[in-house]
Structure formats: C-alpha cells, structure tokens
N, C-alpha and C positions, 0 to 999 in steps of 0.2 A: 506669950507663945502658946500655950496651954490653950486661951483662949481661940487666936487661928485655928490650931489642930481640930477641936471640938465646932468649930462654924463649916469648918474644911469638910469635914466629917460627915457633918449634915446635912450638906448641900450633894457630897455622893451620896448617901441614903437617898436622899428624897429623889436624885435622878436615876438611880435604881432603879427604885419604885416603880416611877412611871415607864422604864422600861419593862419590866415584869406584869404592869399590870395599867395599859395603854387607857386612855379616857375612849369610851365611846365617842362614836364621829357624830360630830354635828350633823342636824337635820341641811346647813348649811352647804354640807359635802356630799351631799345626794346626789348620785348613788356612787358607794365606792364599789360595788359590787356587782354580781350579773342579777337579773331580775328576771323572776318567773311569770309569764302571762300563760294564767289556765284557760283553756277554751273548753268548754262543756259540751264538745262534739266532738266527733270522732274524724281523723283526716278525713281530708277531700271535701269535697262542695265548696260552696262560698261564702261559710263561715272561718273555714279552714284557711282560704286562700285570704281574705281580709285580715286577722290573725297572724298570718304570716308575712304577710305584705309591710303591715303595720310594725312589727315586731322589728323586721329589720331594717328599715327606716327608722324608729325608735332607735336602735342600736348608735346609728351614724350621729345621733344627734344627744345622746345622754352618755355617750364614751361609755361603756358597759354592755354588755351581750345582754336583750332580752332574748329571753328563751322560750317557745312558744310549749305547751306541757300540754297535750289532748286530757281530759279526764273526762269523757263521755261517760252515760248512764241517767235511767231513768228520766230520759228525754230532757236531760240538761243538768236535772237537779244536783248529781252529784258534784260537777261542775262547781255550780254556784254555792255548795256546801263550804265548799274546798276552799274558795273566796273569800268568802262570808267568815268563815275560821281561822284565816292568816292573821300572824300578826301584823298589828296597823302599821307598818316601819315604812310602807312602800316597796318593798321588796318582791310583795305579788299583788300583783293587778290580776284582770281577765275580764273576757267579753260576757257583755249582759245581752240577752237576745229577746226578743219576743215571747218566747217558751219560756225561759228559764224566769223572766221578772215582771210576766202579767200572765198566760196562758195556766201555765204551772202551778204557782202560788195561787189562780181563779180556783182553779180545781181542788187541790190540795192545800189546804187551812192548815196540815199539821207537819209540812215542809219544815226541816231547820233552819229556816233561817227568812226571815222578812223580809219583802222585794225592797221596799224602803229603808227602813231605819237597818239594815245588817250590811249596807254596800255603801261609799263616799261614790257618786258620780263625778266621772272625769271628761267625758264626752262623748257625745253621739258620731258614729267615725262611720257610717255605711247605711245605706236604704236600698229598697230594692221591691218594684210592686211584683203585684201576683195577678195574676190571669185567669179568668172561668173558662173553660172552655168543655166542648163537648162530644158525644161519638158524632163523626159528619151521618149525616141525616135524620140525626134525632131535631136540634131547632139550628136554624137557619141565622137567627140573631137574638137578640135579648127579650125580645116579645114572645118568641114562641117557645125561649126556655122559661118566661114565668108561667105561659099554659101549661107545658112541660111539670113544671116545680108545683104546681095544685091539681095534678091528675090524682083523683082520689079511688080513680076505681082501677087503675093499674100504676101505683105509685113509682116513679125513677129512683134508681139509686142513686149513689153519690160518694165518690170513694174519697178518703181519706188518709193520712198517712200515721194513724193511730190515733186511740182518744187522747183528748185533751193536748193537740196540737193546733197548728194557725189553720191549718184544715177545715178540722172540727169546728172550731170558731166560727172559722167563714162559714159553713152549712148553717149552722145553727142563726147564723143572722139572717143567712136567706130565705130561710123558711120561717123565721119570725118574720122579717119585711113581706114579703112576697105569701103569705096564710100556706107556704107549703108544705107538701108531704113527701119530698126526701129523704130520702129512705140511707142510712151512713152506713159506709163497706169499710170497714178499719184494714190496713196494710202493714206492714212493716216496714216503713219508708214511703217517701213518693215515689223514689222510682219504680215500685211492686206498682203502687198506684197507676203510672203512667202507663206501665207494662199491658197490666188487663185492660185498660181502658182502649190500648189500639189491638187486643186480643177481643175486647167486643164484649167483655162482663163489665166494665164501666160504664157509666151511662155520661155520668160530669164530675169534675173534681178541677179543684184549683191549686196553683201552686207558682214557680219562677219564671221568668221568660228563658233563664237559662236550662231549663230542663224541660218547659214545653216547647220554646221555640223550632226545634227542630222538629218534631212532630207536625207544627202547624204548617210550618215551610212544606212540609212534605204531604200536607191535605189531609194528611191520620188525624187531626184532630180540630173543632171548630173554636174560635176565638170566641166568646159571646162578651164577654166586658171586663178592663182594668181598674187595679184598685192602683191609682196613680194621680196627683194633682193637672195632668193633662194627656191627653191621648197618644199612647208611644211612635215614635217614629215609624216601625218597622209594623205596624197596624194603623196607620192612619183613620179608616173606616171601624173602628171598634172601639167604642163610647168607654167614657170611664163611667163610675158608679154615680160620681156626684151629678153629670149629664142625666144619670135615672132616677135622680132624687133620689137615692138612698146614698146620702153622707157616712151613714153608718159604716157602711161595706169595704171603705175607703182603710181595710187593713193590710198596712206593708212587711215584709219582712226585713226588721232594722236590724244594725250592730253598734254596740256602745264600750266604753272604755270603763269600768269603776274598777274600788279597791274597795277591801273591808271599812267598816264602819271606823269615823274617830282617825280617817289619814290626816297626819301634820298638814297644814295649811302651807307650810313654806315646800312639803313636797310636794301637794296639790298645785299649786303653783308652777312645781317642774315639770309636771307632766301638763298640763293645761299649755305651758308654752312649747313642747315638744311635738303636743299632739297636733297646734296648731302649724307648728312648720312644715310639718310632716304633708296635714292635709291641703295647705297650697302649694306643695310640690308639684307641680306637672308632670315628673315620672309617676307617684302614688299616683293621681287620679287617672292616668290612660290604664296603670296597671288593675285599677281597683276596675273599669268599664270593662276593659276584657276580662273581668272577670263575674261579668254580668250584673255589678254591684255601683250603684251611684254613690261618689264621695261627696261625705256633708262636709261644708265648711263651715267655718267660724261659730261653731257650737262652743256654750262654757257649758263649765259645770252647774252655773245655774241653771242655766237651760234643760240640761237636762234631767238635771232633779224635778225640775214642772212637768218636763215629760213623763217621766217616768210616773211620776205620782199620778199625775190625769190618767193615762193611758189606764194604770192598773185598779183605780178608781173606779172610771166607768166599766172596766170590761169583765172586773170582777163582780161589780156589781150585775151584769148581764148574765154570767157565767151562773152566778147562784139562781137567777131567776128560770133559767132553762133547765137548773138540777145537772149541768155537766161535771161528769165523774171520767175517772178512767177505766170504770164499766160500763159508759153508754157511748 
C-alpha cells in the first residue's frame, strides 16, 4: 500500500511540475504567437503598403497576427539593426530593401550589423523599376541626356533623395557609364526631389513609376529610360538601360522577406511555404500592382541569398570605387 501511495505521489509531482513550468513549444508548433515584421520605413510609400499587404495575408495563413512595426531611421538602418538583433525563434522577421542590405552597408562599413551573414533570407516578395527622367526641354530622349550628362562647361544637376540612397547610386553610375559631370542635389526624400524638379531647380533625377508617373502623364516631366527587364507598358517609346548597353544601370527598387541570422530550418520552412501562397494568390498580386509594385514569385530562400550576396558584392564594390559617403 505504502508503495502505491509513494508512485501515486510522484506521478502528481511530476504533473505538477509541468503544469507550473510548461516545456517550451516545439519549433514544430510555429507559431503559437503573433509575429512582428519590422519595416525600416516609415508609413506610407510602397514599402509600407507591401509590408502591409504581406503581413496580412501572412496572418490568414500562419493562424497568428503578424504585425507590421515601422521602425524607420537613418535610411533604413535602424530597421535592420532591429532585425539583425531579434532573437532567431521566428517571432520577427522584416523587409530587406535595396537601402538597407546593399546601398547602406556600400557606404557604411561600420553599420551593426552585416547585409549577409546577420539576416536568414526568406524571400524576395516585390520589385519595382525606376525611371530617368528629366525638366521637359532640357533633352528630348536618352542621346541628348548623355550630351546633357558630359556638358563640362555648364554642368546639369541631378537631384537626389539623400546620399547614399538608389538615387545616389544611379547618378553615380551614370556619370561613370556616360564620362559625366552631374552635378547631385541631395533632398530629403524624393518627393522634395520631384517637387523642385517641376519648380524648375531640378534638371534630372530618378526614381518610381508611382511617384513620377503622374508628372509625366502630365508633360511636367520627360521620360528618358527604365531600369526594367522590358520596356513598361504605359511608356512604350522609352528604351530600357540594357537597349543602351548599359546592363549596369538596370537598378530596381526590390522588397525581401528575412529574419535574423541562425532561424530554425523547420521555421524557415514555414515561412518559405506561407510566403509562397501568399505570392500566387491573385488578390496579393492585383493588390501588390495597384500599389505600383510587381509581385515576385516562386522565389526560395536560396535564391535569394545569391541575390542578396551578388547584388551587394558588386555594388559595394562600385560604391567604394566612387568614394560614396553620406557626405558626397
């Protein structure tokens, strides 16, 4: 009897126990909770709206609330700090962008945190080209902005939406491609940018379809060439970069999925197949187009670890070669 008592005994202890002090959830049971996705911008644009779009799609399909968290600053970095220092559990993801994990990290060597080795890529989820264009009657199409771009005895400006953005970037390749002397106007934003440009102290500057287009609809501004694998619908007549032999120039403004460095593979796994439901949904992708944003599909994570890695390869390798600072 004694003996039952004392088995009796032990068997409540030990279920006690694990009521007082529960086993962590299996990687298997991902997620039992809501999930933060930081975005490294500040509401609004079309990082915001992908982000958001994404996020709640993600929800329908991972049963749990992702939450989308703005933490804008120092043109992204803070963002990606914020990422890059989560712990690996899966619990926060966030968008990687152009800025934040090749532009950024080109410039800044002493960023915390490393485009590669400090983020798990999960997928490339948005693209989106950019557009030259320029004040109407300065050039007429892409030949008379390269005369334009090497006028040495009264050089064009060229505005920008701060150092060490896709701006910047793109100036800096054009006047390496093209021997020009472009002269950069830094702004605070593009839309500052756009602003003076139809006020008439812009000369050229590139940037969205969704934020030049209505300009050019409206003849404030001249199309001269897209950075796009084919010529856009809604400019038929205006060459991409690779028609001008410059492959180079062919810089888009993307959006990607990671998580911090060293995420479990079985939760790699659940977002990899979340994200791909998500992106052949036919609501996301008409949402993602009105939102000026082409949806990638069937991106893995390996794929986009090769991106990521090329991309910020050669462009910081360029980046160091021009001397680009967030003082020039």
């Amino acid at each position: 009897m004694m003996k039952i008592h004392t088995i009796c005994a032990f068997v409540l202890a030990v279920a006690l126990s694990a009521i007082a002090h529960p086993a962590p959830a299996q990687e298997g049971g991902f997620p039992s909770r809501p999930i933060r996705l930081i975005l490294p911008f500040a509401p609004g644009a079309a990082a915001d709206a992908v982000a958001r779009i994404l996020a709640e799609q993600m929800s329908d399909r991972l049963h749990q609330p992702v939450v989308v968290d703005n933490r804008a600053g120092a043109g992204g970095a803070l963002g990606a700090e914020a990422i890059a220092a989560a712990a690996p559990d899966g619990y926060t993801i966030g968008i990687a962008a152009v800025s934040t994990h090749v532009v950024g990290p080109g410039c800044n060597p002493h960023l915390r945190y490393d485009p590669v080795r400090s983020f798990t890529p999960i997928a490339m989820v948005a693209d989106m080209p950019t557009i030259l264009v320029g004040r109407p009657g300065l050039a007429a199409d892409f030949a008379a902005f390269r005369e334009a771009a090497r006028n040495r005895g009264a050089p064009h400006n060229y505005g920008i939406p701060g150092n060490c953005t896709l701006g910047h970037l793109v100036l800096e390749h054009l006047n390496h491609a093209l021997d020009g002397t472009l002269v950069a106007v830094p702004y605070r934003g593009s839309a500052a940018t756009a602003a003076d440009m139809v006020a008439g102290r812009v000369d050229f500057m590139s940037d969205s379809p969704a934020l030049l287009g209505p300009y050019i609809e409206a003849g404030r501004m001249q199309p001269l060439a897209v950075a796009w694998p084919a010529r856009l619908p809604g400019l038929p007549d205006v060459p991409t970069y690779t028609e001008l032999g410059l492959p180079a120039l062919n810089i888009t403004i993307w959006y990607g999925l990671v998580g911090p460095a060293g995420l479990p593979r079985t939760v790699l796994a659940k977002y990899e197949e979340a994200v791909a439901q998500c992106m052949a949904d036919p609501a996301l992708r008409s949402r993602f187009e009105k939102a000026g944003v082409t949806p990638v599909q069937q991106s893995t994570p390996q794929a986009f670890d090769a991106f990521l890695r090329e991309r910020y390869r050669r462009e910081s390798q360029f980046i160091r070669e021009r001397r680009m600072s967030s003082s020039n």
